[in-house]
VMD Tcl script that builds the backbone (N, CA, C; Angstrom):
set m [mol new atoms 501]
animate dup $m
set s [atomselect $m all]
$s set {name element resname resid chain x y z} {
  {N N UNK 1 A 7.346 -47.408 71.901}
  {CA C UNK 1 A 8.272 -46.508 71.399}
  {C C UNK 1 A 8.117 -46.337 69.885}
  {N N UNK 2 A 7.873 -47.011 69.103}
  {CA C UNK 2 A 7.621 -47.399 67.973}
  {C C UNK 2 A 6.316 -46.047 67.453}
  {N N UNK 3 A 5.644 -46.169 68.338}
  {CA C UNK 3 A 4.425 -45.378 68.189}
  {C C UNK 3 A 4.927 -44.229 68.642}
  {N N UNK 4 A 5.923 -43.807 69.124}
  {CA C UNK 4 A 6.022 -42.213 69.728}
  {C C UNK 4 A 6.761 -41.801 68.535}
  {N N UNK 5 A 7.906 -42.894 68.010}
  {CA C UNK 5 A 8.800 -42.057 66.665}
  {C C UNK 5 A 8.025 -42.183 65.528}
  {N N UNK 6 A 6.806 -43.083 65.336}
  {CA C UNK 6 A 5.883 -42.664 63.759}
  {C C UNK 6 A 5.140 -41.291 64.365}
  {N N UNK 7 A 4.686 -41.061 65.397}
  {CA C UNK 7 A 4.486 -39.702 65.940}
  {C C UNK 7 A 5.023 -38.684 65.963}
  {N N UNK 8 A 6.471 -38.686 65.917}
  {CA C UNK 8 A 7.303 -37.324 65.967}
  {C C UNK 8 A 7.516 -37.612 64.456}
  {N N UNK 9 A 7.415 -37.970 63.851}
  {CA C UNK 9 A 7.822 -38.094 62.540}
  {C C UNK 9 A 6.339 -37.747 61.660}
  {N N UNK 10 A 5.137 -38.217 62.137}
  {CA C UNK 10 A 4.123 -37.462 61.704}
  {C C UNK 10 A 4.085 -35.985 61.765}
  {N N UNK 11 A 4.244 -35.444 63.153}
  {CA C UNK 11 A 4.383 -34.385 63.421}
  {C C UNK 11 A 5.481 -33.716 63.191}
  {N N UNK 12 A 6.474 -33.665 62.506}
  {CA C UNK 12 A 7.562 -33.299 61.983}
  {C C UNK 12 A 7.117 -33.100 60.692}
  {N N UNK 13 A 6.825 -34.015 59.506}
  {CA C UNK 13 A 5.713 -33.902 58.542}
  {C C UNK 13 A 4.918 -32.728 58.651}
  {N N UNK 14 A 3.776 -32.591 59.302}
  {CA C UNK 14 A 2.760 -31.789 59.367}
  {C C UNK 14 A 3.578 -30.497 59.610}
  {N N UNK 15 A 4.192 -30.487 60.763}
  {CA C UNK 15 A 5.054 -29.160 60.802}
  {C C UNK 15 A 5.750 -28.443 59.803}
  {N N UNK 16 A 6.406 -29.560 59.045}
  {CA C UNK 16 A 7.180 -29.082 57.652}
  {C C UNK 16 A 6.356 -28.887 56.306}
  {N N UNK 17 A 4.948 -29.319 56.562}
  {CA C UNK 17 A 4.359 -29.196 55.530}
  {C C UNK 17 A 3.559 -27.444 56.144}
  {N N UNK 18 A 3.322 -27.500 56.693}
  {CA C UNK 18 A 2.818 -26.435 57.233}
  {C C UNK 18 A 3.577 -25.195 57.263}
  {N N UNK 19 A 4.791 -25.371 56.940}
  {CA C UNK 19 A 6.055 -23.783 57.539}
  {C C UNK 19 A 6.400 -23.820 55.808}
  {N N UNK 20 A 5.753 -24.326 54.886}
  {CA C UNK 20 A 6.338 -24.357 53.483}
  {C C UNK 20 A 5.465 -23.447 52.827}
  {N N UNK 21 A 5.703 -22.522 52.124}
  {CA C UNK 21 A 4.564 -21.705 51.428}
  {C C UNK 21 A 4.343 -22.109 50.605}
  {N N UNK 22 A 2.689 -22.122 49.861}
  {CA C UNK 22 A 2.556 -22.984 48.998}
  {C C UNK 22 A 2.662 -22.144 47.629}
  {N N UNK 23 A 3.009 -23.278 46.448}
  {CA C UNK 23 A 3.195 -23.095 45.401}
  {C C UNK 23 A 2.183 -21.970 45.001}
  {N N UNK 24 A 2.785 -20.604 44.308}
  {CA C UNK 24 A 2.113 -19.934 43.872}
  {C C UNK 24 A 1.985 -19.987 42.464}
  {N N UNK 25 A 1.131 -19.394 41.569}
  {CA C UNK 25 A 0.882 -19.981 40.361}
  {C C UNK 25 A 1.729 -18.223 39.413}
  {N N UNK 26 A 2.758 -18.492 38.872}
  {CA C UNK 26 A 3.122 -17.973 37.949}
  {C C UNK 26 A 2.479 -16.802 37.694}
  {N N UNK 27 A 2.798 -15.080 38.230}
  {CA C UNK 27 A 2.179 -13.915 38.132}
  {C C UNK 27 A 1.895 -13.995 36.109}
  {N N UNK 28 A 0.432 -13.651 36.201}
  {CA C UNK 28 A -0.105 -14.199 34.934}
  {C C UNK 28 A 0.014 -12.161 34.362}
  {N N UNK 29 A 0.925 -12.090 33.310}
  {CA C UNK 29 A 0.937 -10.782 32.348}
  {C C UNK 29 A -0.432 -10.091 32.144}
  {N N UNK 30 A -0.701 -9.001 32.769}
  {CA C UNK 30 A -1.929 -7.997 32.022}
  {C C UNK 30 A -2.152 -8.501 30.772}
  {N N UNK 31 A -3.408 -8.957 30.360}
  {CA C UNK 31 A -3.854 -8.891 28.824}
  {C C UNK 31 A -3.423 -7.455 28.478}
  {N N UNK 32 A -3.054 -7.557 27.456}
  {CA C UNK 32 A -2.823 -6.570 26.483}
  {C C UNK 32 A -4.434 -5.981 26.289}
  {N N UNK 33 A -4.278 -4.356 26.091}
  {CA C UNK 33 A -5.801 -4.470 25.551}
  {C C UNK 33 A -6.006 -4.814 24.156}
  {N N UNK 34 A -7.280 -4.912 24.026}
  {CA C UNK 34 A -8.110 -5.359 22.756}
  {C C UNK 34 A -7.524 -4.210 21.911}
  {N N UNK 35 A -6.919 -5.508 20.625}
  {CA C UNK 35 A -6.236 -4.545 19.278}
  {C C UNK 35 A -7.043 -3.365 18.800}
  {N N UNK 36 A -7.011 -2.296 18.819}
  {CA C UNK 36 A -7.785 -1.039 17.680}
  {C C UNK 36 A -7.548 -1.203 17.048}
  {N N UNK 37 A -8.249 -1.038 15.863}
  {CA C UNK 37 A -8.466 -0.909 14.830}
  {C C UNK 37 A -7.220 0.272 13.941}
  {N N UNK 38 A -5.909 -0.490 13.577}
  {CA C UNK 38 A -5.193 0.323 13.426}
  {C C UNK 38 A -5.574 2.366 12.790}
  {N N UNK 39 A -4.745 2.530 13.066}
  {CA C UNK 39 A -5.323 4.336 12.975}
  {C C UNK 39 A -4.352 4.791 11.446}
  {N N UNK 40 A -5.425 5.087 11.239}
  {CA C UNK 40 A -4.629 5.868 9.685}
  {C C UNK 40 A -4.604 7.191 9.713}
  {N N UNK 41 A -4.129 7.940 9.345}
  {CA C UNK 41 A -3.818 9.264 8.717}
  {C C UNK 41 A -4.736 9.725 8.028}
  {N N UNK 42 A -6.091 10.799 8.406}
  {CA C UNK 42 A -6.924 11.027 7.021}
  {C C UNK 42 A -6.076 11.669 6.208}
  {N N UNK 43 A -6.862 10.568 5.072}
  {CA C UNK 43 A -6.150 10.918 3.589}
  {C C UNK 43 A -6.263 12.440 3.130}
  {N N UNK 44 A -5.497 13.244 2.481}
  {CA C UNK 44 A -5.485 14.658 2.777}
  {C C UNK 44 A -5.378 14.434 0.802}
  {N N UNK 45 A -6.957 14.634 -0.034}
  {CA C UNK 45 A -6.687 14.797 -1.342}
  {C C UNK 45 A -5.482 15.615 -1.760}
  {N N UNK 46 A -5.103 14.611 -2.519}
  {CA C UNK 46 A -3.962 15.853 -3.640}
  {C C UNK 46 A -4.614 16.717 -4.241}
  {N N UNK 47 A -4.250 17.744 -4.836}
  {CA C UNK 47 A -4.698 18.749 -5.122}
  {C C UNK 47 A -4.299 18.849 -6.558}
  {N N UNK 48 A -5.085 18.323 -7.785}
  {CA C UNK 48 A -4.829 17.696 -9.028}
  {C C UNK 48 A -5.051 19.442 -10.155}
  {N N UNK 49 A -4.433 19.256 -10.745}
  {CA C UNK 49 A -4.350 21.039 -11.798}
  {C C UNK 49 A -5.658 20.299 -12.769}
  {N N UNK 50 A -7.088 21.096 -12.876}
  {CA C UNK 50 A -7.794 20.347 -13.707}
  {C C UNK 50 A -7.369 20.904 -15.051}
  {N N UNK 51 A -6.169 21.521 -15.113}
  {CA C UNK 51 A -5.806 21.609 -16.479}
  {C C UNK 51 A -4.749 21.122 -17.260}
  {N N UNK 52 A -4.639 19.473 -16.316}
  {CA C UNK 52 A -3.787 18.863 -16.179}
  {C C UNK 52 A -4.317 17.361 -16.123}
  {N N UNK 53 A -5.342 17.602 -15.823}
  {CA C UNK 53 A -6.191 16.018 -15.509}
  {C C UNK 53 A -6.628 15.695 -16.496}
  {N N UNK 54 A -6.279 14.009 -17.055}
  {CA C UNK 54 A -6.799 13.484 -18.240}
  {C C UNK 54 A -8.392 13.585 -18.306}
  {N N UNK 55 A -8.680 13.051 -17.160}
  {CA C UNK 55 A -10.274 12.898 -17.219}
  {C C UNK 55 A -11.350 14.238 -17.237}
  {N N UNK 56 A -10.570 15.141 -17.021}
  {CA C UNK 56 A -11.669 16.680 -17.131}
  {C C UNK 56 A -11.274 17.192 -18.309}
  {N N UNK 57 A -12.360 17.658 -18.916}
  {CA C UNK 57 A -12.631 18.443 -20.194}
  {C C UNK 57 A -11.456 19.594 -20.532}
  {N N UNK 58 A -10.986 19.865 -19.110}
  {CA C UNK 58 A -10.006 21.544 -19.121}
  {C C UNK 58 A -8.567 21.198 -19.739}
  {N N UNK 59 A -8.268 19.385 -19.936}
  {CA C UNK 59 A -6.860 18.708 -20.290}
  {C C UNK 59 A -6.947 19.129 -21.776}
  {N N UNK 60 A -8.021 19.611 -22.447}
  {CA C UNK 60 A -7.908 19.998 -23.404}
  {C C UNK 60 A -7.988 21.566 -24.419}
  {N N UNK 61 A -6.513 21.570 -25.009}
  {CA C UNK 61 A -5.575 22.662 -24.747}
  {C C UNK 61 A -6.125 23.430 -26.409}
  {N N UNK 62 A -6.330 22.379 -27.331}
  {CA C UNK 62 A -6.514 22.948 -28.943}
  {C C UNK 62 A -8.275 22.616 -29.014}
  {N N UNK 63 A -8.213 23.913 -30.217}
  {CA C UNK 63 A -9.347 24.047 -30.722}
  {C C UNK 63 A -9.312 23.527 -32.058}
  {N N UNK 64 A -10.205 23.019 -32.666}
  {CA C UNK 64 A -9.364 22.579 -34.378}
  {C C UNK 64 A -10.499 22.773 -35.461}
  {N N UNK 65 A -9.869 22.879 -36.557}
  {CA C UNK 65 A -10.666 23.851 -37.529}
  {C C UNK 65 A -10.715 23.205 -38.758}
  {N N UNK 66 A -11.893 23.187 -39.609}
  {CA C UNK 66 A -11.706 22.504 -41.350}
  {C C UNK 66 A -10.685 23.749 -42.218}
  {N N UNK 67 A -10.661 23.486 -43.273}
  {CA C UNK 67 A -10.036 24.213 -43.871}
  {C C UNK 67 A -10.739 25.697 -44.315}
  {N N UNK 68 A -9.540 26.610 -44.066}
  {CA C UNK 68 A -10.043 28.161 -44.695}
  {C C UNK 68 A -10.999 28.718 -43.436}
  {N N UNK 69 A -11.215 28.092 -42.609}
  {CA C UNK 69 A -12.557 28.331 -41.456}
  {C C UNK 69 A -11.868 28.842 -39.978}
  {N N UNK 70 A -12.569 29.574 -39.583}
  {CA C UNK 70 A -11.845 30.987 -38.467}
  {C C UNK 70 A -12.842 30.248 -37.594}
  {N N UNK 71 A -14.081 29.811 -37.627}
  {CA C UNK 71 A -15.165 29.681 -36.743}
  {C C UNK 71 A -15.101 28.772 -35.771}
  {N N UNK 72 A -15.043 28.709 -34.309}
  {CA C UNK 72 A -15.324 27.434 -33.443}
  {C C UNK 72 A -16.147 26.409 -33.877}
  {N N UNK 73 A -15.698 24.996 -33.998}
  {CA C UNK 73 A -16.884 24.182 -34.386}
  {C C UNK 73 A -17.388 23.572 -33.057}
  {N N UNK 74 A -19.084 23.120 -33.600}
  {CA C UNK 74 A -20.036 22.663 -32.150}
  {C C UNK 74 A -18.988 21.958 -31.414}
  {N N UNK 75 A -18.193 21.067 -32.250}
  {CA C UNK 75 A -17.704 19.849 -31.345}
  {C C UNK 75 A -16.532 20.317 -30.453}
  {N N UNK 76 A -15.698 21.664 -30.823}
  {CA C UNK 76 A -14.919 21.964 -29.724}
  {C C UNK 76 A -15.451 23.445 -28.856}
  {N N UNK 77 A -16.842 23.654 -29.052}
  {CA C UNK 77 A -17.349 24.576 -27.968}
  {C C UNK 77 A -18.021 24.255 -26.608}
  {N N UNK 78 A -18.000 23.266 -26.508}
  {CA C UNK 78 A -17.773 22.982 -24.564}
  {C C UNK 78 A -16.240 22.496 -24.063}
  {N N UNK 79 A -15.479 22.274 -24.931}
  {CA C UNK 79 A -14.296 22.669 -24.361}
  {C C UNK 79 A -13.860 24.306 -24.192}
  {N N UNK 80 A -14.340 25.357 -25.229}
  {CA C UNK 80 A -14.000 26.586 -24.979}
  {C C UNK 80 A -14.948 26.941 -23.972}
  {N N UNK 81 A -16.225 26.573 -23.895}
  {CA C UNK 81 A -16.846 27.130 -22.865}
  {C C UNK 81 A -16.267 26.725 -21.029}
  {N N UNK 82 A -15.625 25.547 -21.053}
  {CA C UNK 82 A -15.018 25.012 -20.070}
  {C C UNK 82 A -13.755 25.968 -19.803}
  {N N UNK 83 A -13.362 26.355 -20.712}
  {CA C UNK 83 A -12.114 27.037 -20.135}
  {C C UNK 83 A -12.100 28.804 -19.504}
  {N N UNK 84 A -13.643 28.868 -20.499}
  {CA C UNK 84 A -14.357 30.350 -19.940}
  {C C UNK 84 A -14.839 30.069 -18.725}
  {N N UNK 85 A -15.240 29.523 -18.191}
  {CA C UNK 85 A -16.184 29.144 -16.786}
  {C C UNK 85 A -14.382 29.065 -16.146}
  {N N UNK 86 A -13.698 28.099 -16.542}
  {CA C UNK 86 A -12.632 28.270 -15.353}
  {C C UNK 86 A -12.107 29.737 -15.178}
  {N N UNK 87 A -11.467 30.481 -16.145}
  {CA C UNK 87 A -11.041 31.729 -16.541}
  {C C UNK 87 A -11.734 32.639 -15.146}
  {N N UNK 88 A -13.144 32.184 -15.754}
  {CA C UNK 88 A -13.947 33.195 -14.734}
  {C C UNK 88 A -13.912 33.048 -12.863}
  {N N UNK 89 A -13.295 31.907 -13.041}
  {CA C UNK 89 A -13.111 31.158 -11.311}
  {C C UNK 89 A -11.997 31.564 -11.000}
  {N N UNK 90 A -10.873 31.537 -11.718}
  {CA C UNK 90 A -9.577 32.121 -11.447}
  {C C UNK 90 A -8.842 33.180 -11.932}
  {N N UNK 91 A -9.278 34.542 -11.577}
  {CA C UNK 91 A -9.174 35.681 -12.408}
  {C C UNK 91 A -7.269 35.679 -12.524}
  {N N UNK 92 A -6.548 35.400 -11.991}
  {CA C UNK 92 A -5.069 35.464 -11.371}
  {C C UNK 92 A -4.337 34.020 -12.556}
  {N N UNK 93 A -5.706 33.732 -13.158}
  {CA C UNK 93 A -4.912 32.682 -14.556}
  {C C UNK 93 A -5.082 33.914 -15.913}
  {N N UNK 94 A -3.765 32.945 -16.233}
  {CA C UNK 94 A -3.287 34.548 -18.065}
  {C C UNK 94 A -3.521 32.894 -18.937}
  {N N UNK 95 A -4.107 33.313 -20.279}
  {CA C UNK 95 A -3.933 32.455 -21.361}
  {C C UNK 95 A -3.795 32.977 -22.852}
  {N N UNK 96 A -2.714 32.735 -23.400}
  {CA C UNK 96 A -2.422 33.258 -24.589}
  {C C UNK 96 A -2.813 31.982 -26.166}
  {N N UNK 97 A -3.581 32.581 -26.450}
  {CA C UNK 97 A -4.429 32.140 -27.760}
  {C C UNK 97 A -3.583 32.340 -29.289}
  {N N UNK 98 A -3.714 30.767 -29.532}
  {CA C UNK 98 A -2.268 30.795 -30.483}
  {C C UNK 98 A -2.917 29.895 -31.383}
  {N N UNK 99 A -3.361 30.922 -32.647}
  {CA C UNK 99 A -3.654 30.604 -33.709}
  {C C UNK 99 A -2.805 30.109 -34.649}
  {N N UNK 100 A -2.998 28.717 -35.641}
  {CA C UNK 100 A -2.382 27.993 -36.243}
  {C C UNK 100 A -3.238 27.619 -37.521}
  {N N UNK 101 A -2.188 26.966 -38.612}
  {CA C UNK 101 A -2.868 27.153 -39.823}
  {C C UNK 101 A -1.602 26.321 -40.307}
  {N N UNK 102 A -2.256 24.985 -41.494}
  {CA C UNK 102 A -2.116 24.131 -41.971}
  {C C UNK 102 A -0.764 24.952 -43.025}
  {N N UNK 103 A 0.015 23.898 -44.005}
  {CA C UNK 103 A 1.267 24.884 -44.883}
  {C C UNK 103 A 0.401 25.572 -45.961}
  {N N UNK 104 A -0.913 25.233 -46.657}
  {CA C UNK 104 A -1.365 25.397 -47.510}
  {C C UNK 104 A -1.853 27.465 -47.699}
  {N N UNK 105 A -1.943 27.929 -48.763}
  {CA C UNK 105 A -2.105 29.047 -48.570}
  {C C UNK 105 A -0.676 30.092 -48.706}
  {N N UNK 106 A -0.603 31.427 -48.880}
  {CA C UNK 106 A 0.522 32.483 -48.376}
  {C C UNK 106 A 0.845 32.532 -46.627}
  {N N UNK 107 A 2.105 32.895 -46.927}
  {CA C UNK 107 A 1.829 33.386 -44.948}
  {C C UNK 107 A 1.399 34.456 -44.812}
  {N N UNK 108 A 1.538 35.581 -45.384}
  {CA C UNK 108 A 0.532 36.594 -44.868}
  {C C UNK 108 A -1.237 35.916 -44.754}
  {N N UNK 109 A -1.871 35.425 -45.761}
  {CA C UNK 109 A -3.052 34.639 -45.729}
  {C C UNK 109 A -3.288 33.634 -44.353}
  {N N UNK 110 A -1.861 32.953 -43.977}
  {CA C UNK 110 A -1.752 32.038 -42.611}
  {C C UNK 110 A -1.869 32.918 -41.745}
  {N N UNK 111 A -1.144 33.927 -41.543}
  {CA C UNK 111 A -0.973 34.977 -40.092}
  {C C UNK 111 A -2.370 35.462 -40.215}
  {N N UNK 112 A -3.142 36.142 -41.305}
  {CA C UNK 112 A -4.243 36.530 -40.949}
  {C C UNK 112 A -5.333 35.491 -40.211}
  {N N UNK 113 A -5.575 34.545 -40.615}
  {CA C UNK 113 A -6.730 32.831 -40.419}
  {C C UNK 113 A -6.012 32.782 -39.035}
  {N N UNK 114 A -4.801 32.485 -38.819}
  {CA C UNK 114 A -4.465 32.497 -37.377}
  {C C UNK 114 A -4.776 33.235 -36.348}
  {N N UNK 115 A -4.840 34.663 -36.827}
  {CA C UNK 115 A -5.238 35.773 -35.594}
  {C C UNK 115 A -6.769 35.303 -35.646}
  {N N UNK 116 A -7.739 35.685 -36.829}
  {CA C UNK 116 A -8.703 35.515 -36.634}
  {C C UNK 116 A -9.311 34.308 -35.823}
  {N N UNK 117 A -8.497 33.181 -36.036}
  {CA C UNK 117 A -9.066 31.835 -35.478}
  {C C UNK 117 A -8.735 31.864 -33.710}
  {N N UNK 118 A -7.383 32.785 -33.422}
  {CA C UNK 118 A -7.368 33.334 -31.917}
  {C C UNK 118 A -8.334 34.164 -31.287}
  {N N UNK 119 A -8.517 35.123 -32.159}
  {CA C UNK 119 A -9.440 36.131 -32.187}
  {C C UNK 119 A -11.073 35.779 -31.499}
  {N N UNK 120 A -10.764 34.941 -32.359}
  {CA C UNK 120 A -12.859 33.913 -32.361}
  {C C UNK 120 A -12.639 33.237 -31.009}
  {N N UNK 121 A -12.082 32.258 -30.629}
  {CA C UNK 121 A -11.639 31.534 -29.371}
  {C C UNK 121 A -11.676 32.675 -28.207}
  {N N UNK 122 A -10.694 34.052 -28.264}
  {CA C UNK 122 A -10.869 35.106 -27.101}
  {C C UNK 122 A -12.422 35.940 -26.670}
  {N N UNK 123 A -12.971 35.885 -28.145}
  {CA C UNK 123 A -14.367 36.268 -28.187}
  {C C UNK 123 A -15.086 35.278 -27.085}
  {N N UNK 124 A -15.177 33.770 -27.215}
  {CA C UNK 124 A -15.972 32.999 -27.097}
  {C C UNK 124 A -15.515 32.817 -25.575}
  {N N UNK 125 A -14.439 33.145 -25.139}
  {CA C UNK 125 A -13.887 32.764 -23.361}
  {C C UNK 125 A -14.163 34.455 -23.086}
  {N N UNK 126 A -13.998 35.633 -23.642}
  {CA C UNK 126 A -14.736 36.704 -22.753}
  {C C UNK 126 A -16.312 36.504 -22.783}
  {N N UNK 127 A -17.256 35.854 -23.563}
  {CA C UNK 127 A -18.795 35.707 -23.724}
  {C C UNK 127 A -19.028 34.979 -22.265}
  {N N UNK 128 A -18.107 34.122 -22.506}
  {CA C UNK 128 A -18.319 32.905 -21.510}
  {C C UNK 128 A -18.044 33.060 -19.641}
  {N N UNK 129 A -16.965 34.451 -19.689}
  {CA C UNK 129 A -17.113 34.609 -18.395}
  {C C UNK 129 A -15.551 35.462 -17.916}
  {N N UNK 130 A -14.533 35.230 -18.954}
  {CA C UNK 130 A -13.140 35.411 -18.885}
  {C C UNK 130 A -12.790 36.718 -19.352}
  {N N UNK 131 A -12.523 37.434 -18.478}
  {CA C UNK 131 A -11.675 38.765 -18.442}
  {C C UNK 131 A -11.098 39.225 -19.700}
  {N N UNK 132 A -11.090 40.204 -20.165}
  {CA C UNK 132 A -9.716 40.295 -21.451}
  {C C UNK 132 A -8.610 40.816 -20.808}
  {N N UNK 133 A -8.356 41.362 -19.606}
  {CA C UNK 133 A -6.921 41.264 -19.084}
  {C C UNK 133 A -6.330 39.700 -19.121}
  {N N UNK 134 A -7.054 38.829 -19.069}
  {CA C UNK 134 A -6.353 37.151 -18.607}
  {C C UNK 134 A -6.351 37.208 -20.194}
  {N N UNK 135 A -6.578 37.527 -21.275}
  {CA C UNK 135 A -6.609 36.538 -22.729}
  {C C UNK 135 A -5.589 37.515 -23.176}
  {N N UNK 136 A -4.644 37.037 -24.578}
  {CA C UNK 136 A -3.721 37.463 -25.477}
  {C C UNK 136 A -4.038 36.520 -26.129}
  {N N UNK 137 A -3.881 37.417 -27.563}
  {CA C UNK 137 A -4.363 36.327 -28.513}
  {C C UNK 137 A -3.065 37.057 -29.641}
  {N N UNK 138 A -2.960 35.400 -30.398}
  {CA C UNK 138 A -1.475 35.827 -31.155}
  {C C UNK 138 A -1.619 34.757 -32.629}
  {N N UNK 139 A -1.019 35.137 -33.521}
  {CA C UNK 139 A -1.078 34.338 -34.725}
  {C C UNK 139 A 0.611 33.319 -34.806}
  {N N UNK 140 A 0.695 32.124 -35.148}
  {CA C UNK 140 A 1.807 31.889 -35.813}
  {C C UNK 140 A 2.019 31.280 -37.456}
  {N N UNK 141 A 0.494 31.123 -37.719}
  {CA C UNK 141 A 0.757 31.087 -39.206}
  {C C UNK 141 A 0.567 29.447 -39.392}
  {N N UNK 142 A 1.621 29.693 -40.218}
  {CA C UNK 142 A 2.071 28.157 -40.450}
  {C C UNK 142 A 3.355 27.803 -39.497}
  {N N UNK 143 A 3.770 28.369 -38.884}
  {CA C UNK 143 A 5.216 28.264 -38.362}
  {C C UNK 143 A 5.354 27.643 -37.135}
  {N N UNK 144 A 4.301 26.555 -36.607}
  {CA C UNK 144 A 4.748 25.725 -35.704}
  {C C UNK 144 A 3.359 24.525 -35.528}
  {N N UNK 145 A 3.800 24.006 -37.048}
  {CA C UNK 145 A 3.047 22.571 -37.475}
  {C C UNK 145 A 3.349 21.814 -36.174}
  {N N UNK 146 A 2.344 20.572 -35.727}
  {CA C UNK 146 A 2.348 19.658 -35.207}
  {C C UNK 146 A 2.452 18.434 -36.009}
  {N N UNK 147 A 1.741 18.507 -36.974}
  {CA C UNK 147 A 2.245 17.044 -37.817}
  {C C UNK 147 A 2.629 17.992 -38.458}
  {N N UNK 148 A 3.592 17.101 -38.925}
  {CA C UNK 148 A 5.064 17.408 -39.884}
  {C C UNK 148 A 4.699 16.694 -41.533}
  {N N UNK 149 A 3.550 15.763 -41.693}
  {CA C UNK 149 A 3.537 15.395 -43.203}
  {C C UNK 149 A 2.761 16.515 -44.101}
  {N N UNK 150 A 2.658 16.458 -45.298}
  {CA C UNK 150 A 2.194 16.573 -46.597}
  {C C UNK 150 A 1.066 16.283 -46.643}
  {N N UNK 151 A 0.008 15.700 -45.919}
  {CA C UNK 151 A -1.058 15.339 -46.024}
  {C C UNK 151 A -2.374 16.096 -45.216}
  {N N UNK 152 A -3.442 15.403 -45.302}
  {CA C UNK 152 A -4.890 15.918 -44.889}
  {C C UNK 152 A -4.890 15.360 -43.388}
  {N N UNK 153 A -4.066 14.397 -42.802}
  {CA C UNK 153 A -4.058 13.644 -41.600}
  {C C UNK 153 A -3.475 15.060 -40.447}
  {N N UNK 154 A -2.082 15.614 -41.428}
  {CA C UNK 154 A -1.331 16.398 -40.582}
  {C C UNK 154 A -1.710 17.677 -40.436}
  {N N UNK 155 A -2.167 18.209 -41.945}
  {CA C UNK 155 A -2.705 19.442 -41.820}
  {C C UNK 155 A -4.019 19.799 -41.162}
  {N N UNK 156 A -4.953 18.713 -40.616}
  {CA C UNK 156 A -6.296 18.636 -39.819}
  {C C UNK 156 A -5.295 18.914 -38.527}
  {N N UNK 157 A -3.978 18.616 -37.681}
  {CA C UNK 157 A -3.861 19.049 -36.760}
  {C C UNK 157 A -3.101 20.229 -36.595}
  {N N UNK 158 A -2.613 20.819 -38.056}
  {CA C UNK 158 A -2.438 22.126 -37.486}
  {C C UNK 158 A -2.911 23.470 -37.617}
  {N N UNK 159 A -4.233 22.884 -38.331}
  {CA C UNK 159 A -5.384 23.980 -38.284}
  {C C UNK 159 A -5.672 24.109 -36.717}
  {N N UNK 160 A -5.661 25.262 -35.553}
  {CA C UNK 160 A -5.913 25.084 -34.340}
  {C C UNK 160 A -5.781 26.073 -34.196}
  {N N UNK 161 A -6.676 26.215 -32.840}
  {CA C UNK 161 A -5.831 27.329 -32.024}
  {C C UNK 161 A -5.644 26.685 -30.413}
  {N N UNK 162 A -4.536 27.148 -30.081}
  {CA C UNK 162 A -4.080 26.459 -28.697}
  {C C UNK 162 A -4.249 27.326 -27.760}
  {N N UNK 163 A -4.548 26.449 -25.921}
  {CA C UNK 163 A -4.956 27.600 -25.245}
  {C C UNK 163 A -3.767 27.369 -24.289}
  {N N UNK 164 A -2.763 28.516 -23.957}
  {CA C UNK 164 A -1.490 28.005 -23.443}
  {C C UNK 164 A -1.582 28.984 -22.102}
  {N N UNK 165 A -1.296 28.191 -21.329}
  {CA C UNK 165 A -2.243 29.255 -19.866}
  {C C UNK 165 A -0.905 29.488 -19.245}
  {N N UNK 166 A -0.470 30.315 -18.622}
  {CA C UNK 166 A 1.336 31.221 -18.216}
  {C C UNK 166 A 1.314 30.620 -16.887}
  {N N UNK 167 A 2.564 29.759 -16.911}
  {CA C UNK 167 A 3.005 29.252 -15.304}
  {C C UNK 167 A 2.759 30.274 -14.106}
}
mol reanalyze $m
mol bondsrecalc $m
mol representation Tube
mol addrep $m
């Protein structure tokens, strides 16, 4: 008898091991796919005014002159020629040429050196490529110094002529 109940008890075992489903292993998450290479936005250049940009030649607005002298000097004629080549790229730009002149002298003597020194500058941007509908050229004399002293420091900057281009 002994042997029939380790028997039903084996087989009770086996039965119960058998009607048990076996341990399944933890439904394992889809890998994620492989990271890309995050995505950027092509960069869309700003669109910089080169008459506005430090680093291009066109940021520069005055022409400047020794004393008594109407004439472009070498050292500021690739800036005028720069502004003739643009002139000529953008017929729909206006620039008004604004001759200036140190306190020294009469003002009638200033207004004249001023036109002329505008005058010479409009010459040198129509040679160069620029319309005379886009140029006006105008004198102010002495009447709107940039340096304000008594000296050769201040009056070297307001011998000029400025190139002031219309919003």
């Amino acid at each position: 008898m002994k042997k029939l109940v380790v028997s039903i008890v084996l087989l009770n075992l086996l039965a119960a091991c058998a009607s048990q489903k076996p341990h399944e292993a933890p439904p394992v998450a889809p890998a994620a796919p492989a990271a890309a290479a995050p995505t950027t936005a092509p960069v869309t250049p700003v669109a910089v005014d080169p008459l506005n940009d430090p680093n291009n030649i066109l940021s520069k607005h005055s022409v400047y002159y020794p004393l008594d002298v109407a004439v472009v000097q070498e050292a500021d004629k690739p800036v005028v020629q720069a502004h003739a080549k643009y002139l000529s790229e953008h017929s729909a730009r206006h620039v008004r040429l604004e001759g200036n002149c140190d306190e020294r002298g009469s003002n009638e003597y200033n207004l004249a050196l001023g036109q002329r020194r505008a005058d010479g500058v409009k010459k040198m941007l129509e040679q160069g490529g620029a319309n005379a509908g886009q140029l006006e050229s105008v004198s102010y004399g002495e009447e709107k110094p940039v340096g304000t002293g008594h000296d050769e420091a201040s009056w070297s900057q307001n011998r000029r002529t400025d190139l002031n281009y219309a919003k």
